[in-house]
C-alpha positions in Angstrom: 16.8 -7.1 -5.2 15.7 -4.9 -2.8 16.7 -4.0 0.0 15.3 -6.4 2.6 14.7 -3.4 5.8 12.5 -1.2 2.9 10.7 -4.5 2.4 10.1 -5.3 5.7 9.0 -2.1 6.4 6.3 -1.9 3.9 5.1 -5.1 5.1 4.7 -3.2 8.6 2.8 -0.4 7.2 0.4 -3.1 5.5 -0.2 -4.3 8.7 -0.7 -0.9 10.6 -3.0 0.0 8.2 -5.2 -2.9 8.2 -5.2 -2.8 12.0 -6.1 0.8 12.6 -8.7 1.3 9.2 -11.9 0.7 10.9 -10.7 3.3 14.0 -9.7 5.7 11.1 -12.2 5.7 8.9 -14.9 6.2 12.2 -12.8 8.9 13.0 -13.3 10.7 9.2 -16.5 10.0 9.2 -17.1 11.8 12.3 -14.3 14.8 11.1 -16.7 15.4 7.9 -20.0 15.1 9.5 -21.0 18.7 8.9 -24.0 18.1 11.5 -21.7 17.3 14.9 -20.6 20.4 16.5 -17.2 21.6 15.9 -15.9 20.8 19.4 -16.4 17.1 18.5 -15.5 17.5 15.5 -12.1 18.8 16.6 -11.7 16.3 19.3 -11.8 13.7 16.5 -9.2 15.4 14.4 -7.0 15.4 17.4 -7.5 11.9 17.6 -6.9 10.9 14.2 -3.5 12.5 14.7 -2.6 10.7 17.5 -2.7 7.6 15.2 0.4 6.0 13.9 1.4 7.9 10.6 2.2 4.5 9.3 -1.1 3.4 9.8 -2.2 5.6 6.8 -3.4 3.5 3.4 -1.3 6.1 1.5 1.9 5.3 2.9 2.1 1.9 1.5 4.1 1.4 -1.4 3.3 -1.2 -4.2 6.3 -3.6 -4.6 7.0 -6.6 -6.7 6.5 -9.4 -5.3 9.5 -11.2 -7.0 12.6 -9.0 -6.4 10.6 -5.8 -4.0 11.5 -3.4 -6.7 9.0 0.1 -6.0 8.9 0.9 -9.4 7.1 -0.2 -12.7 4.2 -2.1 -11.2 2.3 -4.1 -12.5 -1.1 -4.3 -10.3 -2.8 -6.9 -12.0 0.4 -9.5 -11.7 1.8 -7.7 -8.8 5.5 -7.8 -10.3 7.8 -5.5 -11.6 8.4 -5.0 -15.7 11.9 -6.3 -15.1 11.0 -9.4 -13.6 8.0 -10.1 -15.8 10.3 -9.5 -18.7 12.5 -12.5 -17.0 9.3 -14.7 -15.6 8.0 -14.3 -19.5 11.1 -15.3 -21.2 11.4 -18.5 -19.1 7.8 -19.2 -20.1 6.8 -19.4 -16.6 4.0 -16.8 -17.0 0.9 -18.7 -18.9 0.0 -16.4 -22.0 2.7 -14.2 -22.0 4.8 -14.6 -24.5 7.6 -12.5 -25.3 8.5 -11.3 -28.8 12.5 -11.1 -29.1 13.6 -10.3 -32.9 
């Protein structure tokens, strides 16, 4: 298991990131706008730094869902190998069947 504070604060960054995406991505579309003149252009960079670091998409970290481990992600089930390894033996997961010789 994880631990619960690293969780938690990936859960905040999902959150800060959905809340400031429309304000950031007005503000890059206004930074790469070649056309604007570079005092506005500036402004807007300035701006986009005074945004919450944590509001960034890249910040977030994929974590299983099952046990919060950051590593070996699966996207498509959203778990870690370990714990689909676990989920799989049980039979839990439909169609996955694990072969154990």
């Amino acid at each position: 298991m994880a631990k619960k504070s690293a969780v938690e604060k990936n859960e905040h960054r999902r959150k800060l990131a959905k809340n400031y995406s429309g304000k950031r991505s007005r503000l890059k579309a206004l930074i790469s706008d070649k056309d604007l003149p570079i005092e506005e252009r500036f402004a807007a960079v300035l701006k986009l730094a005074q945004l919450p670091r944590n509001s960034a998409k890249v910040r977030i970290r994929n974590r299983c869902e099952v046990t919060g481990r950051p590593r070996a992600f699966y996207r498509k089930l959203k778990m870690s190998r370990i714990a689909l390894r676990e989920l799989g033996s049980q039979g839990q997961i439909p169609g996955l069947v694990k072969s154990s010789w």
